[in-house]
Structures are given as structure tokens and as C-alpha cells.
VOPAGU-2260 file (C-alpha; in pm, 1 decimal, decimal comma):
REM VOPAGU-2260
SITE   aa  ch    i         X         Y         Z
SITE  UNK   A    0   -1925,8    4248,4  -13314,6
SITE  UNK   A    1   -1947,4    3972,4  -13070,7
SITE  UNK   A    2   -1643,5    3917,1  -12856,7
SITE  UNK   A    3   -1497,3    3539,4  -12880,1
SITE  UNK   A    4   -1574,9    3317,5  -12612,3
SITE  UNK   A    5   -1435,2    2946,8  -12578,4
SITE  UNK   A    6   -1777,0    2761,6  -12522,2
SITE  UNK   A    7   -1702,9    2372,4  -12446,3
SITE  UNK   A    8   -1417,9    2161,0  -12556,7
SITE  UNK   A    9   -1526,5    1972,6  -12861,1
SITE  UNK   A   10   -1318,5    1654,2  -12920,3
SITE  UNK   A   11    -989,6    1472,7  -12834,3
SITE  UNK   A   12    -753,2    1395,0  -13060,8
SITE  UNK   A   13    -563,2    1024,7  -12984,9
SITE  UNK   A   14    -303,1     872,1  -13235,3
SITE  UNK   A   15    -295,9     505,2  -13211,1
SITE  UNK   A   16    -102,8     196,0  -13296,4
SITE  UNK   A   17    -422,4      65,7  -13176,5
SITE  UNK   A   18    -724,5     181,7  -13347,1
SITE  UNK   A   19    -997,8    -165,8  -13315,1
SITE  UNK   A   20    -842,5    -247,3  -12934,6
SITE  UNK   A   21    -940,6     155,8  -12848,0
SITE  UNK   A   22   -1266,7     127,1  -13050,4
SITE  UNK   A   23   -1362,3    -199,4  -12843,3
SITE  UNK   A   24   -1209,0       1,9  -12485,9
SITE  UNK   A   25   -1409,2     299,0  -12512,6
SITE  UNK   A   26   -1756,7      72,0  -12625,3
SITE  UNK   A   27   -1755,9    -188,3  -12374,3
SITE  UNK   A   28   -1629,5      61,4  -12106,1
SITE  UNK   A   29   -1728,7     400,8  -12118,2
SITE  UNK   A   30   -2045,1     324,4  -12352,8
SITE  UNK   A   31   -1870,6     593,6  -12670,9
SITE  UNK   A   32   -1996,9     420,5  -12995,5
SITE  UNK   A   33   -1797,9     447,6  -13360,7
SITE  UNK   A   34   -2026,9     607,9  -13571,7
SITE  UNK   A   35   -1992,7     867,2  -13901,9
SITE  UNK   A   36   -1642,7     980,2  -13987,2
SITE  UNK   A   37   -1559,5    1175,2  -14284,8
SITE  UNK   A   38   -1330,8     935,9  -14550,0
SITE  UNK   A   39   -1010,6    1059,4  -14450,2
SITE  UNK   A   40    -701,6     855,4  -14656,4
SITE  UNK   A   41    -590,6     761,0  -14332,5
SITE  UNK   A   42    -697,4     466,6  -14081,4
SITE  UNK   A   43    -936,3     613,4  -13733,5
SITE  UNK   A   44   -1303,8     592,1  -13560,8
SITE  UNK   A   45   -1485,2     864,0  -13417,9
SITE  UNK   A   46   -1596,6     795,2  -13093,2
SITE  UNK   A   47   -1967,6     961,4  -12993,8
SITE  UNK   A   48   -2067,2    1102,5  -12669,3
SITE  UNK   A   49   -2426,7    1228,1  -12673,6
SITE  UNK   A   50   -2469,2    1229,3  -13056,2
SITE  UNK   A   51   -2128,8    1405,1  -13055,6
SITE  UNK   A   52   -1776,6    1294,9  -13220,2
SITE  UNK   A   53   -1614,4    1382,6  -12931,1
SITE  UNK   A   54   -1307,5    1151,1  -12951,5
SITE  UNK   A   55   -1094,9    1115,9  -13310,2
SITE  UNK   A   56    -881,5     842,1  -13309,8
SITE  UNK   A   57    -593,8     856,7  -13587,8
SITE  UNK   A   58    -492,1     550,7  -13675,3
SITE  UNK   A   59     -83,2     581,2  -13734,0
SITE  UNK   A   60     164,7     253,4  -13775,8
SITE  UNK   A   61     427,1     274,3  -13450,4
SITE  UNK   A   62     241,3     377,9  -13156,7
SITE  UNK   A   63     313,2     759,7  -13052,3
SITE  UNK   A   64     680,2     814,3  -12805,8
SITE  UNK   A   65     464,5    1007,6  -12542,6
SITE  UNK   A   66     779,6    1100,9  -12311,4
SITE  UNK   A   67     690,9    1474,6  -12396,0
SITE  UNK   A   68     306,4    1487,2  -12393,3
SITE  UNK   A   69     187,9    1746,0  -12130,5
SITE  UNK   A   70    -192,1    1661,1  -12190,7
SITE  UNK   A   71    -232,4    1486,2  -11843,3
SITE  UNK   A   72    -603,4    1346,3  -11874,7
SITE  UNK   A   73    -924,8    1463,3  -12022,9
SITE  UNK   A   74   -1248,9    1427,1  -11831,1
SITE  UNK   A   75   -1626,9    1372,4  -11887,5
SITE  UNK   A   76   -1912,8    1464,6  -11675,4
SITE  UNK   A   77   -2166,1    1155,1  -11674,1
SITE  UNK   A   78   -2472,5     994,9  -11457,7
SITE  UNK   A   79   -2514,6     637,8  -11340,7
SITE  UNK   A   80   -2260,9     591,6  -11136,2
SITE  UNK   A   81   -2369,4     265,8  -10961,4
SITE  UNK   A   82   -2395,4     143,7  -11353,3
SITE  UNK   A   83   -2060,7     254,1  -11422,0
SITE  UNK   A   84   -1869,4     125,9  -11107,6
SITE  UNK   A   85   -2081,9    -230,6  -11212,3
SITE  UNK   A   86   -1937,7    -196,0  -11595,1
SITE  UNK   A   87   -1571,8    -156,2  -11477,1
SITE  UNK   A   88   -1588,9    -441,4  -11196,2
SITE  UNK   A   89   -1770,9    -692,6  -11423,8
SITE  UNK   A   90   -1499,2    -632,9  -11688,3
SITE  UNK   A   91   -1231,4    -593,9  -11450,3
SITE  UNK   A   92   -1068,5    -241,8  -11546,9
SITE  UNK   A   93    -874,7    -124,0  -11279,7
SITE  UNK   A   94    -986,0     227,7  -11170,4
SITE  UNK   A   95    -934,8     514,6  -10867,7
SITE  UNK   A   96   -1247,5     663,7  -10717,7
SITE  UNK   A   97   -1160,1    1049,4  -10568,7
SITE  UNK   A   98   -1385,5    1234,4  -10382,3
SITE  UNK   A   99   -1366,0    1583,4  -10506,9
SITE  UNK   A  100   -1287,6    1845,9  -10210,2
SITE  UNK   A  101   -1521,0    2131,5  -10119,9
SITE  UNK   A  102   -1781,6    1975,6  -10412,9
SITE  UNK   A  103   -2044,5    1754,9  -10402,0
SITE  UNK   A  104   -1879,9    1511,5  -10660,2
SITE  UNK   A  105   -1659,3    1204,2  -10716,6
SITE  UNK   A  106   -1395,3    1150,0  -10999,1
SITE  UNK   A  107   -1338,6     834,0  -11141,0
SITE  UNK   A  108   -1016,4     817,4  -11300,6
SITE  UNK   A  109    -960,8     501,7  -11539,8
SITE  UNK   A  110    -675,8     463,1  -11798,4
SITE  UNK   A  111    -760,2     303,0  -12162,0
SITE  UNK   A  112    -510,5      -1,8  -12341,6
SITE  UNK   A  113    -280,1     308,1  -12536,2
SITE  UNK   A  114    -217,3     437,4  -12114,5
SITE  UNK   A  115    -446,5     779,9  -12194,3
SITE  UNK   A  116    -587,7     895,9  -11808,1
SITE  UNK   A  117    -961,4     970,1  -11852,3
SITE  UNK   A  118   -1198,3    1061,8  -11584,9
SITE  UNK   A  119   -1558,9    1048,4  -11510,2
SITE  UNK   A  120   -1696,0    1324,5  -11288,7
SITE  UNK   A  121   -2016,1    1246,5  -11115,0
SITE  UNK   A  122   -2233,4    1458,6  -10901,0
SITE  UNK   A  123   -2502,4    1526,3  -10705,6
SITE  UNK   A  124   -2762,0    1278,5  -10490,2
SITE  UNK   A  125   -2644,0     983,3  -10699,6
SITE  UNK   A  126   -2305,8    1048,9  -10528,5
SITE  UNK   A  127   -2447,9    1011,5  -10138,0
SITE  UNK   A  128   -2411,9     699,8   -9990,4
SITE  UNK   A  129   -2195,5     451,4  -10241,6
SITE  UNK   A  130   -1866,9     337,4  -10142,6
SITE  UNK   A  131   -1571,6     360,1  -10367,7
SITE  UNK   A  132   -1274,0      89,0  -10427,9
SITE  UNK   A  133    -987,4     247,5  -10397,0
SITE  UNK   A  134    -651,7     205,5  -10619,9
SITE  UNK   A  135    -267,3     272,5  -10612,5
SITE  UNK   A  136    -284,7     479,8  -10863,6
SITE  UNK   A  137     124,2     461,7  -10930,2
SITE  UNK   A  138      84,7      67,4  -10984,4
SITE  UNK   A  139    -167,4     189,8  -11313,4
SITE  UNK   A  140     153,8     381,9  -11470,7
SITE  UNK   A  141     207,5     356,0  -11810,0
């Protein structure tokens, strides 16, 4: 018998006051298409990621208190960073560009309309050589 092993995570889970506004977020910025969702009797998308559901957005009627959420962020590895730091200037989303210490990397950490912290790790030769706008990260609070 095989031992268990966690292998990758395999979607987020957001609820949302919000559900079209998140839909239209996660399109026009991070490129994450609605596509197939089972008919659940309640309002949500599925966002996909590489032919993946990998966020599930519940639609619910008041949006969620947060005050004692301890998820801090979730996080996606990508490529085309030039692209990307293109698609959030042209449509203006405010964002903060980390360098990663000790790795050969760059985070960049945007927040969607519902205040959820997301960030985009890049790596490798694409990282070499672009310059990154930084942001006060505190004036991007919820």
C-alpha cells in the first residue's frame, strides 16, 4: 500500500458578493477563463489555469466578514513576465514587484476587487534585466 503524499494544491475556494466583477478581474488580468462547472443550485464560475478549474468562485448574497480569515494569499507560478507587467500597467492594477532572496525569481503580488492577495512567481532568464515598479503595499489594504 502506497503511502499518501499531498501532490499539488488543486483549487481555491472564494465566496463572493461579486461573482461577474471577479469573473471579468481574473480574465482581463491574470488571463483565468470561466469555463465548465458542474450545475450546482447555487450562483459561481470556475476559473481555469492550464485546462484546470483551479479557482471556484461561490457566489453568496452579502459579501464574506473576513476579519478572521488566516488564508494570507495564494500564489501561481507563470511565464511572460514583460507581458504581464504590460497587462497590469495598460489596465492600471496597482501591484508590488519582490525580488525573491537567495532565488533566482520575482513575486508579483496583486490584489483582486473582493481584496484576495494573489501572487505571480516568475523565474529564471526572463527575470534578468527588467525593472520592477515598486508599491506601498499598506496603501493596497483592504
Amino acid at each position: 500500500m502506497q503511502a499518501m503524499q499531498v501532490k499539488k494544491l488543486d483549487h481555491v475556494n472564494i465566496h463572493t458578493a461579486n461573482v461577474d466583477r471577479l469573473v471579468e478581474w481574473y480574465d482581463r488580468v491574470l488571463g483565468m477563463q470561466a469555463g465548465d462547472r458542474p450545475p450546482f443550485p447555487f450562483p459561481g464560475a470556475w476559473l481555469y489555469c492550464g485546462g484546470q478549474p483551479t479557482i471556484h468562485l461561490v457566489g453568496v448574497q452579502k459579501q464574506p466578514d473576513v476579519s478572521g480569515v488566516t488564508l494570507e494569499h495564494f500564489a501561481f507560478s507563470a511565464v511572460g513576465l514583460k507581458d504581464f507587467l504590460a497587462r497590469l500597467e495598460k489596465n492600471g492594477v496597482k501591484y508590488d514587484a519582490r525580488k525573491v532572496p537567495r532565488m533566482d525569481g520575482v513575486q508579483i503580488n496583486v490584489w483582486d476587487p473582493d481584496g484576495n492577495h494573489i501572487h505571480i512567481d516568475f523565474e529564471g532568464p526572463e527575470v534578468a534585466g527588467v525593472s520592477f515598479k515598486e508599491v506601498d503595499v499598506t496603501a493596497m489594504a483592504r
